[in-house]
Every structure is written in C-alpha cells, then in structure tokens.
Backbone bond lengths (Angstrom), bond angles and torsions (degrees), N, CA, C in turn:
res aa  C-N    CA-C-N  psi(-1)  N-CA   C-N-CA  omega(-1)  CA-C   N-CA-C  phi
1 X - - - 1.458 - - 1.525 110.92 -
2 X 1.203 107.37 -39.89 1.654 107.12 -173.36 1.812 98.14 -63.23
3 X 1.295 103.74 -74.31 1.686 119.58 -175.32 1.137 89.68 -38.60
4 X 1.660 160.72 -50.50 1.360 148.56 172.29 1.524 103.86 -38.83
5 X 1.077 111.17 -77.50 1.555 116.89 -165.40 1.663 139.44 -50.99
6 X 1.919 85.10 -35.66 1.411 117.42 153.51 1.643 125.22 -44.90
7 X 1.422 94.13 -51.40 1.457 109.70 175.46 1.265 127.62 -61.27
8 X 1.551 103.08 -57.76 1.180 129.40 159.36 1.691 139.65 1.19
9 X 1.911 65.47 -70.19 1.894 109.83 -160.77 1.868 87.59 -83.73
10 X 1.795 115.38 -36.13 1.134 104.44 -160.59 1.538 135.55 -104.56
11 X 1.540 89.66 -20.49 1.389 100.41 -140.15 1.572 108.69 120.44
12 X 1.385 99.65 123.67 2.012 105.66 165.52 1.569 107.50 -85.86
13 X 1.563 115.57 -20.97 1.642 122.82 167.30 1.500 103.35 -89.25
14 X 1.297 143.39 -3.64 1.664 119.59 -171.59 1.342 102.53 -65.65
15 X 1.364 129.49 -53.47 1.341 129.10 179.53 1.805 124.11 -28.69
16 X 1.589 82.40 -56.62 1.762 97.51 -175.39 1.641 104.74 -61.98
17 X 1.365 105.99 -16.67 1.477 98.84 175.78 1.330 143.87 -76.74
18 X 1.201 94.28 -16.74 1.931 120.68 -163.68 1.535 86.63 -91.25
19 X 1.659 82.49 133.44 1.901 94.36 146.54 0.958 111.13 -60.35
20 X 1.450 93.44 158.85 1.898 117.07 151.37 1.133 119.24 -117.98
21 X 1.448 105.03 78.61 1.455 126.33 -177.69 1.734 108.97 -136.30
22 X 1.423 111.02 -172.26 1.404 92.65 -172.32 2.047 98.49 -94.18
23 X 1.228 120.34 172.49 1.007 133.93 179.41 1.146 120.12 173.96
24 X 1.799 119.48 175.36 1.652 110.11 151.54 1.338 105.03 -123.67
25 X 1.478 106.95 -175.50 1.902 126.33 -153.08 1.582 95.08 -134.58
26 X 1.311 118.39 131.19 0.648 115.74 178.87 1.850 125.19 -130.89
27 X 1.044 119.84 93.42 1.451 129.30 -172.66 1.175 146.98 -88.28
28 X 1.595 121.78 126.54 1.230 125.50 -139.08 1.606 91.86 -134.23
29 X 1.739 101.14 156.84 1.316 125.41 -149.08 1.941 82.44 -102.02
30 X 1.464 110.53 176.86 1.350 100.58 173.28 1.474 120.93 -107.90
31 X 1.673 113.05 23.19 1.387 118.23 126.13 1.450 128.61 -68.36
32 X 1.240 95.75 7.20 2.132 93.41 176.63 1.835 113.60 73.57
33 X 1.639 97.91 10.48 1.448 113.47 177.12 1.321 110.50 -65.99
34 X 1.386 134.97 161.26 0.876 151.77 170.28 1.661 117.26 -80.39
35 X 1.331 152.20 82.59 1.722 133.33 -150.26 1.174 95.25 -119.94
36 X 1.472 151.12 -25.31 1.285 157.07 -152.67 1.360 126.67 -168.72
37 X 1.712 123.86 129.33 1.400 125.02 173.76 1.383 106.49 -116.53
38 X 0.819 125.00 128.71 1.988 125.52 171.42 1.361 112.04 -115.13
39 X 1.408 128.40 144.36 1.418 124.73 137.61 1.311 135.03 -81.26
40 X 1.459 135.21 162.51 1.221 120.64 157.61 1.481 104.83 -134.68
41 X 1.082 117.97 170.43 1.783 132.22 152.04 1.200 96.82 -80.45
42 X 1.173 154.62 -35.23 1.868 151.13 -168.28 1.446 84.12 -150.81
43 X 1.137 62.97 133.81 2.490 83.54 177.22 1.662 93.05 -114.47
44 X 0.919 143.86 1.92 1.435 143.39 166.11 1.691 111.07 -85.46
45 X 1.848 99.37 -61.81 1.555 87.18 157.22 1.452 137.57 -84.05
46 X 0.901 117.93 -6.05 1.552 114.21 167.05 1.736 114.81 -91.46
47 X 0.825 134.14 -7.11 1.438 130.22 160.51 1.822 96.99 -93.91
48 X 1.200 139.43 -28.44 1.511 112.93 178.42 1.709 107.62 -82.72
49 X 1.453 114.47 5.34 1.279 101.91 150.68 1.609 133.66 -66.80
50 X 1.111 99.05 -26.21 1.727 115.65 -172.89 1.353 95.86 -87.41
51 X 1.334 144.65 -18.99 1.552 136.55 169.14 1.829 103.13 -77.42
52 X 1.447 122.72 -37.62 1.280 121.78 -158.11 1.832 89.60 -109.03
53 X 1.136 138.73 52.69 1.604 142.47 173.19 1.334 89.47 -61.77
54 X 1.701 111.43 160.87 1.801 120.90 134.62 1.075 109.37 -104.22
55 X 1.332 107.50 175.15 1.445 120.89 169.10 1.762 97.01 -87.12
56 X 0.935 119.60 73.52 0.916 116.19 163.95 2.375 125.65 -131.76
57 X 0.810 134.88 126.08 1.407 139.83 -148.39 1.197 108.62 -48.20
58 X 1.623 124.69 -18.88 1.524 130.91 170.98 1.475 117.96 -80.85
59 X 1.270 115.75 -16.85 1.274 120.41 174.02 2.047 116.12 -116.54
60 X 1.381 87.98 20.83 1.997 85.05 171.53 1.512 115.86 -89.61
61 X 0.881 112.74 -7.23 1.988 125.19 163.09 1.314 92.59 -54.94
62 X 1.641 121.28 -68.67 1.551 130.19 -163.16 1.832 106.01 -53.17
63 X 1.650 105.66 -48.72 1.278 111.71 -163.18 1.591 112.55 -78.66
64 X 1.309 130.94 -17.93 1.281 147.28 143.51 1.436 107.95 -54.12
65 X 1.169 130.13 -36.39 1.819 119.39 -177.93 1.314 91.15 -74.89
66 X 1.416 130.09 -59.80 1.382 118.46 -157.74 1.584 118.96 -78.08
67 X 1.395 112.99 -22.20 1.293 127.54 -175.78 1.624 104.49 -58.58
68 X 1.429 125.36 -25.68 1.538 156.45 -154.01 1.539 95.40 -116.68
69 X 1.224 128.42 -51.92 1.178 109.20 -154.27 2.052 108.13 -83.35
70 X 1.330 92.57 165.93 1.382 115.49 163.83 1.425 137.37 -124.98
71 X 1.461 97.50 -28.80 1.605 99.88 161.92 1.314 116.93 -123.59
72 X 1.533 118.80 -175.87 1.241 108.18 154.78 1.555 95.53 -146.45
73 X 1.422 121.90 137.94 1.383 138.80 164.16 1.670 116.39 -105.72
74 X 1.356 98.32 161.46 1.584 93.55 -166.35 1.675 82.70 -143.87
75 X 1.254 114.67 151.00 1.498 129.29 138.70 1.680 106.12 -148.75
76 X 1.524 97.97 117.27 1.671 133.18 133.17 1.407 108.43 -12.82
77 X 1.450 103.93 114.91 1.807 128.66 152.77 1.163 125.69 -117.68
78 X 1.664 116.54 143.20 1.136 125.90 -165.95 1.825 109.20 -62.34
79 X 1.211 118.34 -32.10 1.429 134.92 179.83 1.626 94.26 -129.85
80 X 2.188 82.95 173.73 1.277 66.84 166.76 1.896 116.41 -114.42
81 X 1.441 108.45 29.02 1.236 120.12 169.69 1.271 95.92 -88.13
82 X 1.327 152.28 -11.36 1.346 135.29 156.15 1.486 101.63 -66.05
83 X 1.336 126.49 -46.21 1.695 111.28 -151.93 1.607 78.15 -88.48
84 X 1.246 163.97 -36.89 1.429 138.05 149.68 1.381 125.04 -19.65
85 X 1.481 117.88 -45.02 0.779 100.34 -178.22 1.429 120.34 -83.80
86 X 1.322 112.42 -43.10 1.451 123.20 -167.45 2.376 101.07 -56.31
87 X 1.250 89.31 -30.06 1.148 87.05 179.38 1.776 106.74 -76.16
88 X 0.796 120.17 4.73 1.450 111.45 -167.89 1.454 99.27 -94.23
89 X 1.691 118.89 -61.53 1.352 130.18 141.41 1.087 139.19 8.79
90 X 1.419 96.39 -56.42 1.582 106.90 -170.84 1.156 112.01 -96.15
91 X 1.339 126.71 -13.72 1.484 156.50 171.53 1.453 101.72 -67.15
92 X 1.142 114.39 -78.64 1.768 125.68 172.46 1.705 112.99 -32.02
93 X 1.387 96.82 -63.45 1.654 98.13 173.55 1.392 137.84 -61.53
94 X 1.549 114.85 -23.50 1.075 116.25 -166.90 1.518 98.14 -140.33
95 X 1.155 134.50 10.65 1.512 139.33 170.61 1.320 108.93 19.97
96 X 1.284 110.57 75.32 1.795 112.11 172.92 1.304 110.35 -61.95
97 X 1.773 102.51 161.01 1.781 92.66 -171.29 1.400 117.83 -89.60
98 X 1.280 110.44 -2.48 2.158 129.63 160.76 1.514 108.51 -62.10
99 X 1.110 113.89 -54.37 1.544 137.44 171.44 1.513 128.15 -51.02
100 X 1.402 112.97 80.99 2.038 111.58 -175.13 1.293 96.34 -101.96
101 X 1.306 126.01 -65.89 1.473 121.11 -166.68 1.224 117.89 -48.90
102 X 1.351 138.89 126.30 1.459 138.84 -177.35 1.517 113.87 97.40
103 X 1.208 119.53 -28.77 1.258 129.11 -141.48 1.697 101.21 -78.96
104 X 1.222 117.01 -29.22 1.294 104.56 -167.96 1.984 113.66 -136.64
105 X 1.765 79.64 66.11 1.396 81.61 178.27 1.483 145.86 -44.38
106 X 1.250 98.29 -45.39 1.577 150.70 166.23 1.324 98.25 -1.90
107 X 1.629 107.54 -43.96 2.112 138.68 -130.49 1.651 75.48 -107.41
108 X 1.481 133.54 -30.44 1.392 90.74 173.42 1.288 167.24 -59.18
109 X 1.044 148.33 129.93 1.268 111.99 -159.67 1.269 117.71 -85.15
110 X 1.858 128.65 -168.73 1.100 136.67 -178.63 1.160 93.64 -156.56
111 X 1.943 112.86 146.95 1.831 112.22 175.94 1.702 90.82 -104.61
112 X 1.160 122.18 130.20 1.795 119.61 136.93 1.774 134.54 -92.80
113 X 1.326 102.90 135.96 1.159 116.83 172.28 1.388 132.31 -86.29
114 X 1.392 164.26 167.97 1.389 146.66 -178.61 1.685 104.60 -176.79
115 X 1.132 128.19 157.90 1.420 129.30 -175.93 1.852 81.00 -133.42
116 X 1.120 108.00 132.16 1.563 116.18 167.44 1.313 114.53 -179.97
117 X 2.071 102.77 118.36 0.865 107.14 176.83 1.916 118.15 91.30
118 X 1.610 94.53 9.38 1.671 79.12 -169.32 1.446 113.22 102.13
119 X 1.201 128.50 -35.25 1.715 157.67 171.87 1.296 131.32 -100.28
120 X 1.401 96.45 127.12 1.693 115.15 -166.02 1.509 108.65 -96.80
121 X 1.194 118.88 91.23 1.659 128.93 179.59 1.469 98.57 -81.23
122 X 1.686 111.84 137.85 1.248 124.74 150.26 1.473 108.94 -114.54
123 X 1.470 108.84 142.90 1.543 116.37 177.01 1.752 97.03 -123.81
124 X 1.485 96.55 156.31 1.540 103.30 158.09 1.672 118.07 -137.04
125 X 1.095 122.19 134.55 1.710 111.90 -161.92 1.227 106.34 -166.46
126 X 1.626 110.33 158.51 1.243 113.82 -153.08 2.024 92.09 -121.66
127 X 1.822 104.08 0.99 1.336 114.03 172.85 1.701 105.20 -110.63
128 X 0.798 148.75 71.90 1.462 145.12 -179.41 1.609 104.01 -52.31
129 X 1.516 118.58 -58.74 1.256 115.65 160.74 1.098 145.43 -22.53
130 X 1.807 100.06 -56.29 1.507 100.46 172.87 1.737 114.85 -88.91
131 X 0.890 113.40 -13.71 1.079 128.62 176.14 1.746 95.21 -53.92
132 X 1.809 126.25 -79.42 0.937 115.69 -164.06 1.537 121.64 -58.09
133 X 1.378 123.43 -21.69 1.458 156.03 177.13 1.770 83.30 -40.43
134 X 1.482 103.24 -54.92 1.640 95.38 -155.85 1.612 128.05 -94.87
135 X 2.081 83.42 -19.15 1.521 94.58 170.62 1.514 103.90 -165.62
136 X 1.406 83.01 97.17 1.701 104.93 -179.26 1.476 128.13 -41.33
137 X 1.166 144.48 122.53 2.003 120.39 164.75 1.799 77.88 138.78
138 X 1.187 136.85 -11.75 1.552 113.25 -151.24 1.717 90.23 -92.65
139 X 1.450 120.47 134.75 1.606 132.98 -174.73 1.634 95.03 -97.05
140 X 1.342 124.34 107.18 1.545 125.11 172.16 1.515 87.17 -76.60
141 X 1.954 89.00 164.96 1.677 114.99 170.48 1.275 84.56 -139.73
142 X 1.386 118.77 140.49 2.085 127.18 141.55 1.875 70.41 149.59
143 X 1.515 96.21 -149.32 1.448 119.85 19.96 1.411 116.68 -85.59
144 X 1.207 130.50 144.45 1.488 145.28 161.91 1.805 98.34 -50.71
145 X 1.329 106.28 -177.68 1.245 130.76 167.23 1.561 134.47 -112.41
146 X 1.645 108.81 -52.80 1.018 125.27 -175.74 1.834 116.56 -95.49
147 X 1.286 117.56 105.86 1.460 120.37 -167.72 1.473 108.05 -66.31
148 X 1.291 123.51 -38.90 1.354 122.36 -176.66 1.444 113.77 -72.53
149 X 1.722 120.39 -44.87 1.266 111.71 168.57 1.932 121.39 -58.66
150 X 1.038 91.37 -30.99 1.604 108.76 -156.94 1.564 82.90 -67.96
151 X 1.566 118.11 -74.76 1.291 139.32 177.39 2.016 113.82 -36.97
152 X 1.080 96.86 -26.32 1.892 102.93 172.31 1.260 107.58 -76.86
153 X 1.241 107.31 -60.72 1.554 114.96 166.19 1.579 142.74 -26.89
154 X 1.580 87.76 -50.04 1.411 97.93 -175.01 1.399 96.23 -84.50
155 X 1.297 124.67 -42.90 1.381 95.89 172.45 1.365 149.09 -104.32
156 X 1.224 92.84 24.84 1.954 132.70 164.32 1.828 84.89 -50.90
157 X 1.440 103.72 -60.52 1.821 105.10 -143.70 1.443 103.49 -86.46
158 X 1.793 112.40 -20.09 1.199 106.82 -178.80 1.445 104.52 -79.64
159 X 1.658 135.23 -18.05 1.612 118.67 170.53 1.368 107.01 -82.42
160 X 1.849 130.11 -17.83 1.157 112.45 -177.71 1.682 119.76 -83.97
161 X 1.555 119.15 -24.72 1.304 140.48 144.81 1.631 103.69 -30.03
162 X 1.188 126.17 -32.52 1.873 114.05 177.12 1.630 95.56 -77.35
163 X 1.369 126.10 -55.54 1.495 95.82 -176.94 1.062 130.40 -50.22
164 X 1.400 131.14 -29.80 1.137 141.42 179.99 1.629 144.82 -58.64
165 X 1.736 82.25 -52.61 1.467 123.60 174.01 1.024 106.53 -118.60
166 X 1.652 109.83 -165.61 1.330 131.74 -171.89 1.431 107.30 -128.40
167 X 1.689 123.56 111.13 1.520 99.75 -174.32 1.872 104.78 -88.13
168 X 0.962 106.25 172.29 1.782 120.38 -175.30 1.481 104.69 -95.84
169 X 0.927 113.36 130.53 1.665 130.39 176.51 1.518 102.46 -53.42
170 X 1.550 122.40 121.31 1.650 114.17 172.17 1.576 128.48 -42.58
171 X 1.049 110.14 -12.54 1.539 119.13 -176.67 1.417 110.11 -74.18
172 X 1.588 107.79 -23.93 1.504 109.77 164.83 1.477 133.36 -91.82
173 X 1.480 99.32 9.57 1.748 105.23 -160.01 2.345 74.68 -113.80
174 X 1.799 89.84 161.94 1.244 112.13 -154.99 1.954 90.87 -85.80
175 X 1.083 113.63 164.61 1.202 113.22 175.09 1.899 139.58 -32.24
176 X 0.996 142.84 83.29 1.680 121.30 -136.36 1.516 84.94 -99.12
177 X 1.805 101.13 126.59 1.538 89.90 161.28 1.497 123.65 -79.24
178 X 1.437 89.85 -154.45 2.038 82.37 -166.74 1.516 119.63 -82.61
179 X 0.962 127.38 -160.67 1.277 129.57 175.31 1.944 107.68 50.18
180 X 1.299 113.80 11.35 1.379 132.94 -154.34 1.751 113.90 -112.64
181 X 1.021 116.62 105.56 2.089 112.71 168.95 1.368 97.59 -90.72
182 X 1.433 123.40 151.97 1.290 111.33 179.12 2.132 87.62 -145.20
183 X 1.146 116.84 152.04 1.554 120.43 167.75 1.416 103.49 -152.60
184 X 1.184 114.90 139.08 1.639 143.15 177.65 1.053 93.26 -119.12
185 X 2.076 112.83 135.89 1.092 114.59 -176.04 1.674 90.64 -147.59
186 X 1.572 117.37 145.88 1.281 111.92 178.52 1.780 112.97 -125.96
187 X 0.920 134.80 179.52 1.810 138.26 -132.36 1.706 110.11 -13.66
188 X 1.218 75.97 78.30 1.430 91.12 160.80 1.712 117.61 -125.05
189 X 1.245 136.98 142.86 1.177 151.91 -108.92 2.036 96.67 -84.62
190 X 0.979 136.79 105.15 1.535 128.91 -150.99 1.468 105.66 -58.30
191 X 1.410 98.46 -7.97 2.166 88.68 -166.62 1.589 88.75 -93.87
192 X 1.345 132.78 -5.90 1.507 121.79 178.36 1.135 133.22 -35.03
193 X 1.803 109.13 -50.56 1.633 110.57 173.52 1.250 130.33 -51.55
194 X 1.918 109.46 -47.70 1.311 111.28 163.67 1.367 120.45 -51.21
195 X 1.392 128.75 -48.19 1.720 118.90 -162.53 1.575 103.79 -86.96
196 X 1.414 123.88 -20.73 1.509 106.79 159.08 1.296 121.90 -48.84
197 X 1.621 98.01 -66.83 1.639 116.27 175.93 1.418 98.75 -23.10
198 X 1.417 126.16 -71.08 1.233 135.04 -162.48 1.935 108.52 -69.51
199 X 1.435 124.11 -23.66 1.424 113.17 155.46 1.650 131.91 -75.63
200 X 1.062 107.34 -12.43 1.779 123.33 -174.20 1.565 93.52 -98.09
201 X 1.367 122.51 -15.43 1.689 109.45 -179.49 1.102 100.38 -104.45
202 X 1.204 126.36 -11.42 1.866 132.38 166.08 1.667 96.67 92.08
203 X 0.798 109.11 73.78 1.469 113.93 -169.70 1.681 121.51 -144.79
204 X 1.264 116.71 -25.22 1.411 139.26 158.28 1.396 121.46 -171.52
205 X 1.324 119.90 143.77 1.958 130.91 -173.23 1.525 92.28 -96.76
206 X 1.122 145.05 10.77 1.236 139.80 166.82 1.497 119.64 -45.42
207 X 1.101 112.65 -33.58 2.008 120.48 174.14 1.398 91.81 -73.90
208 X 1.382 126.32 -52.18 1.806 107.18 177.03 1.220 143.37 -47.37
209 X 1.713 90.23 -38.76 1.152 112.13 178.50 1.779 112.84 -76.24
210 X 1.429 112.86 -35.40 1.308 102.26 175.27 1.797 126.82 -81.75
211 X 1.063 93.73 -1.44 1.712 124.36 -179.04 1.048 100.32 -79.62
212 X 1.679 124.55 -51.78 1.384 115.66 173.99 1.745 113.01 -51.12
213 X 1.346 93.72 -63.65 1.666 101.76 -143.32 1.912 90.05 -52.89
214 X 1.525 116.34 -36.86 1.107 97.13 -175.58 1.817 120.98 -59.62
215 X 1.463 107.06 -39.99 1.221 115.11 169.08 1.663 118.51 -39.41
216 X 1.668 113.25 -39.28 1.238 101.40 155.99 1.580 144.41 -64.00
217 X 1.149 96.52 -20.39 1.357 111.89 -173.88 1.371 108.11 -84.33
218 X 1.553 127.19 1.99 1.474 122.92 -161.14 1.345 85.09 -130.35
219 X 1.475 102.22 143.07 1.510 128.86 -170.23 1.564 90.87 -76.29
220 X 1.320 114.18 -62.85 1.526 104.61 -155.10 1.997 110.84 -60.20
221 X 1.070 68.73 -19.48 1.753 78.56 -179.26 1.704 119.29 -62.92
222 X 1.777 99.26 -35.80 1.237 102.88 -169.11 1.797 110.79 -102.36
223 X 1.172 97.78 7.41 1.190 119.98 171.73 2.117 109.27 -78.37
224 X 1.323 96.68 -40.36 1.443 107.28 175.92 1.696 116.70 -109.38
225 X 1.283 122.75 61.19 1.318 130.35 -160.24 1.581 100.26 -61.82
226 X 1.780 108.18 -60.40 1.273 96.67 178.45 1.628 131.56 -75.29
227 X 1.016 123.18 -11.66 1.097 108.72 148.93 1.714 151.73 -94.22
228 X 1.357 87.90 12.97 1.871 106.29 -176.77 1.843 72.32 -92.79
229 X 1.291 140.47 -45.78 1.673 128.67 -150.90 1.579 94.42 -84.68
230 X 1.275 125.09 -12.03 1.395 112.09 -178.49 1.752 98.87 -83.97
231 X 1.483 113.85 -45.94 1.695 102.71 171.54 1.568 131.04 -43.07
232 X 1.358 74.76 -39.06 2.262 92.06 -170.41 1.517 81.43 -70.99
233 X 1.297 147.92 -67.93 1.294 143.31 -158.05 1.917 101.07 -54.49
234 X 0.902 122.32 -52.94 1.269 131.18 -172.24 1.681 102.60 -63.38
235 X 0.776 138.24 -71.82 1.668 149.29 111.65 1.508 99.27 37.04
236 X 1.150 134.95 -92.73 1.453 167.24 154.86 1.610 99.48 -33.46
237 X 0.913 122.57 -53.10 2.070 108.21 -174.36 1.647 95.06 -86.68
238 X 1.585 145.57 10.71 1.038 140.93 178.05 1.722 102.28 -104.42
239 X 1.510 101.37 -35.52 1.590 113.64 172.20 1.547 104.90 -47.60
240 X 1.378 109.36 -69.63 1.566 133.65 -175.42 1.370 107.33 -55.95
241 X 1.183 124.13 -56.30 1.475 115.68 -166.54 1.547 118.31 -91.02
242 X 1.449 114.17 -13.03 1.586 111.64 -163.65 1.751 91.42 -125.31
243 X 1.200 118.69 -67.88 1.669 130.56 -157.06 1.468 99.66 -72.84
244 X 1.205 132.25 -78.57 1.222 120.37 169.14 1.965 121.85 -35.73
245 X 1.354 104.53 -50.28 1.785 100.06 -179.17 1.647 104.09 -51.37
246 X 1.512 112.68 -40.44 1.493 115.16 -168.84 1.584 100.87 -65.57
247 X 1.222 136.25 -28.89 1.233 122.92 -121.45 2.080 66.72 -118.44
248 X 1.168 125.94 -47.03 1.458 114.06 170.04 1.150 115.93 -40.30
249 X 1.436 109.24 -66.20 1.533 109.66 -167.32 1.364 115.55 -54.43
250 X 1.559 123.15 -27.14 1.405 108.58 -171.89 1.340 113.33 -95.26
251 X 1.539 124.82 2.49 1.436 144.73 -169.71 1.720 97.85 -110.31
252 X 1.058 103.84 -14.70 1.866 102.80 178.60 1.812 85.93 -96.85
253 X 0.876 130.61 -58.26 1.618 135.78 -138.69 1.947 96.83 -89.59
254 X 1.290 118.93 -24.12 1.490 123.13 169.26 1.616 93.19 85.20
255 X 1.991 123.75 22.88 1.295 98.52 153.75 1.045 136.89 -79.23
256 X 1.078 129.87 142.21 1.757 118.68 176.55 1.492 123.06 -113.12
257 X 1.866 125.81 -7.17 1.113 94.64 165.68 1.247 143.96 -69.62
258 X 0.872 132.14 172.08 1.712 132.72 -177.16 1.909 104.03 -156.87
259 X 1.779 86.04 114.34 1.342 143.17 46.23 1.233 99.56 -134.52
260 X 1.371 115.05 131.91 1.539 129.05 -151.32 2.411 83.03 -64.91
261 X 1.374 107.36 162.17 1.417 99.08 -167.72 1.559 96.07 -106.26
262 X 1.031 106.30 141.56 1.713 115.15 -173.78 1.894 110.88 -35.25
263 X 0.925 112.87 -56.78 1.663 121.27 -159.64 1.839 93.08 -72.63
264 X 1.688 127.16 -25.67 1.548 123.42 176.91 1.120 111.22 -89.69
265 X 1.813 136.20 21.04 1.369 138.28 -139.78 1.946 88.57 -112.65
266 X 1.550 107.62 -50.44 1.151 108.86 -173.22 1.672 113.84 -82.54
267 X 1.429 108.80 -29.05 1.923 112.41 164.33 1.662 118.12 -46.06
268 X 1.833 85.50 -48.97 1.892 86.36 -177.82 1.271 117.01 -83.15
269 X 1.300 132.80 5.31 1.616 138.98 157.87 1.411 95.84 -89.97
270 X 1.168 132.45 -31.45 1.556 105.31 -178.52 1.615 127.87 -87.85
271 X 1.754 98.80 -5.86 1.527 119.12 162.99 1.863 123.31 -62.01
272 X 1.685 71.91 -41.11 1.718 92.57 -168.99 1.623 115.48 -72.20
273 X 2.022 114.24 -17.79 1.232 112.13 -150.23 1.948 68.11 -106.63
274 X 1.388 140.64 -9.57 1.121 135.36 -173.80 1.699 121.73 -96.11
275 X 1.290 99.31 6.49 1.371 126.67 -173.67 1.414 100.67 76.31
276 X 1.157 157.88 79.03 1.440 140.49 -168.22 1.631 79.26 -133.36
277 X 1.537 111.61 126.00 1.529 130.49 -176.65 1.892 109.09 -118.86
278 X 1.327 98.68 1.05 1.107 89.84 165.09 1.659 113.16 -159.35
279 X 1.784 140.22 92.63 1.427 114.09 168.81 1.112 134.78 -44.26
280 X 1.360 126.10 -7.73 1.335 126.09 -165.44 1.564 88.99 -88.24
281 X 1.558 121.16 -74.82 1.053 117.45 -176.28 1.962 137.17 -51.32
282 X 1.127 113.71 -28.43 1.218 118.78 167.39 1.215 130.37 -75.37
283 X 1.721 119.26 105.58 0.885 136.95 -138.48 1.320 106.02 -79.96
284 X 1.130 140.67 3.23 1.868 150.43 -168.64 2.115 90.49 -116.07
285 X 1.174 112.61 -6.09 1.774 98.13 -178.16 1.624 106.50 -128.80
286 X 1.132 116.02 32.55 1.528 114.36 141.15 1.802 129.57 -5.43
287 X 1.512 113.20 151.03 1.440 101.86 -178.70 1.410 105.16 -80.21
288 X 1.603 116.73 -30.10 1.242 134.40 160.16 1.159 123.19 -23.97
289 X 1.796 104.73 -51.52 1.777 91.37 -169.96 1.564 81.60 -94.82
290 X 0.702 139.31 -80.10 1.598 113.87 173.15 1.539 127.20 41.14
291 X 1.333 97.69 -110.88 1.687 117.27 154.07 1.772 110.95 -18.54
292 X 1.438 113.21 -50.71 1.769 120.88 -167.10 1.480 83.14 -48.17
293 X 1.449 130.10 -78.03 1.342 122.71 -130.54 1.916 100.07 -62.93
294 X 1.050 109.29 -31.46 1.776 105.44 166.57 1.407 121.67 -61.91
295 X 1.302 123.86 -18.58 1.456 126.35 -151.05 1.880 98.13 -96.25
C-alpha cells in the first residue's frame, strides 16, 4: 500500500532519479505549502524509505509527511554538514508544521546582567533587543538551549539572592518588556557582575562558590537547608548541562563571539558534532551563510 501511494503520489521513476549523494528534500503540501525539510547522507536512500513505510507507530511521522505531501524537491550538498546545515536554515525560516526540532530558536533563552544605580539587576529573556531598547547596560550570556533548565536556574538564584541581598520592589525597576523576568537587587557584593558574567560563560564557579559560603553565613538560609540545597542543585545541573556544554562547543569550534545569537546556537552544535575546529576556516560556514538562516 505504501509503495502504491508513493508511486502514485510520485512517479514509479522519481526514485531512479535522485542522487545518492548528500542533500536535503524538501516537501510540499498541494497548497504549494511548505510541511517538511529533511537531510540525508544519500537522498536516494533516504527518500526510498518513505516509499517502503510500515504501518507500524515508529514510522507514522513518515506516513503523515507523505499522506500530505505533493511534491518533493531536492537540492544537492557538497557534504553532508552542508545539507545539515542548510536544512537547519530552512527550518528556522519557514518552520514547517513536520518540522519541531530547530524550529523555534527565537524561544531561547538568554540571562542579562547590569550594575545600575548601586544595583545588580539580573534579567532573563528570550528578546535581548528589546530588552536593551528599554534598559540599556544589561551584558547577555547563552544563548542556552533548554528553557526549563535555564528557567529553574534563574530562578533558583533569584530566591537565593534574597538571603543575601535585598531585592527592590518592581516599582523601581524600568519598564520590562515581554517575554522578559527582570530582578534588582541591592548590597550585594560589587565584584558580583563580573564573576557571574564569568559563570554563565563557563569560565569559573567562583559566584557559586561565593554564594554558598555566604548562604552559610545567613541565618535565614540555614534555617531552610532543604530548600536553599534544592536551588544550589538546580543551579549546578544548569552549570553541567547548558553553560559548560556552550562554553565546549565554542572552545572546540574556535567561536568567539559572545553571546553566541539564538538562531547560530543550533549551526554551531552541528559544526561541533561534525568535527569543525575552526568557523573561521571552513569554507561552507561563512558569516554570510550565517545571517541567510535569519533573512
């Protein structure tokens, strides 16, 4: 039944037509919609998977693309870390509705830091832009990946930051746009901004470490043991899983801006998982193509 429909839908020659080279496929609904981008290493064998499906529950993703589709387009890559990438791109821009992974970079987050006024603001936001639009001076780190870890985190440190400090009533903090957490915090230790800065770029745990010892030193803190150790834990699996992974990948791959920009977050993990030791030098990762997947 499938190989019927396949055929059908395609051609009993489309198959025989495709290279077997690397590329991606690109498939369209018969509104001329866009529903799906794939890569392959062989675009000959990975599209005669979608003619030979089962009915079976691991392959109804596949049988839903084709059940939908009407065409299929292909463009040829020199590797197949080009058709990774280009597929990633095309994913970002046009978020097909087959297409989740990658698709919504946008959603990553980013933490900012700021000294103003005497006061140490942390922000976390998924607009950095508008964010600075409204209150200039704040230094982002990430972007991160994971919103829930990232998002535990940040506000693990913003309730453990009350023992410490003093937070500021919102009526004093500047307008926060949306998608935006914002906290003002006052006597808190002046070298803070720097050694965060420097834990969110994966570069030293020294703010943890001094976060603790103060945490010891504060009654209310030790008054709530288990729950000041559930923050530091939360705290600590954001170190491990997000700040440190970032801080590899861009120390394996020879990127150096900072804060890497949400939509180049998933390109430079797919450099890094391709061995790519240098962006500058590899001639397929340009700032150029870069820029494309935003444009």
């Amino acid at each position: 039944m499938a190989v019927r429909n396949f055929d059908r839908k395609f051609g009993a020659q489309f198959l025989e037509s495709l290279p077997g080279s690397p590329g991606i496929y690109l498939v369209y609904d018969q509104q001329d919609e866009l529903i799906y981008v794939g890569k392959a290493k062989n675009l000959k064998r990975r599209l005669s998977q979608y003619r030979n499906i089962l009915r079976r529950k691991k392959h109804r993703r596949m049988r839903g693309i084709v059940k939908e589709a009407a065409r299929i387009d292909i463009q040829c890559a020199e590797t197949h870390l080009d058709a990774c990438l280009k597929e990633a791109m095309l994913i970002q821009k046009h978020r097909p509705r087959w297409n989740i992974v990658g698709a919504y970079s946008f959603l990553y987050p980013l933490i900012g830091i700021r000294s103003a006024n005497s006061n140490i603001e942390f922000c976390m936001t998924t607009t950095p832009e508008a964010v600075l639009n409204e209150c200039p001076g704040f230094e982002f780190h990430g972007a991160f990946r994971s919103r829930r870890i990232t998002g535990d985190a940040f506000f693990a440190l913003m309730r453990l930051l009350r023992f410490v400090g003093h937070v500021n009533p919102s009526s004093r903090r500047s307008r926060i746009p949306r998608h935006s957490h914002m906290f003002s915090f006052r006597r808190l230790p002046s070298n803070w901004p720097g050694i965060w800065a420097s834990f969110y770029k994966g570069e030293s745990a020294l703010a943890m470490e001094e976060l603790i010892l103060d945490l010891v030193e504060n009654t209310g803190a030790r008054r709530r043991p288990k729950k000041v150790q559930e923050h530091l834990d939360e705290l600590k699996r954001f170190w491990t899983h997000e700040v440190l992974t970032l801080a590899k990948v861009r120390k394996a791959t020879g990127y150096t801006e900072w804060p890497v920009p949400q939509y180049l977050r998933d390109l430079l993990f797919l450099c890094y998982k391709a061995g790519v030791t240098s962006t500058e030098d590899h001639v397929k990762l340009p700032t150029a193509l870069f820029r494309l997947s935003a444009s």
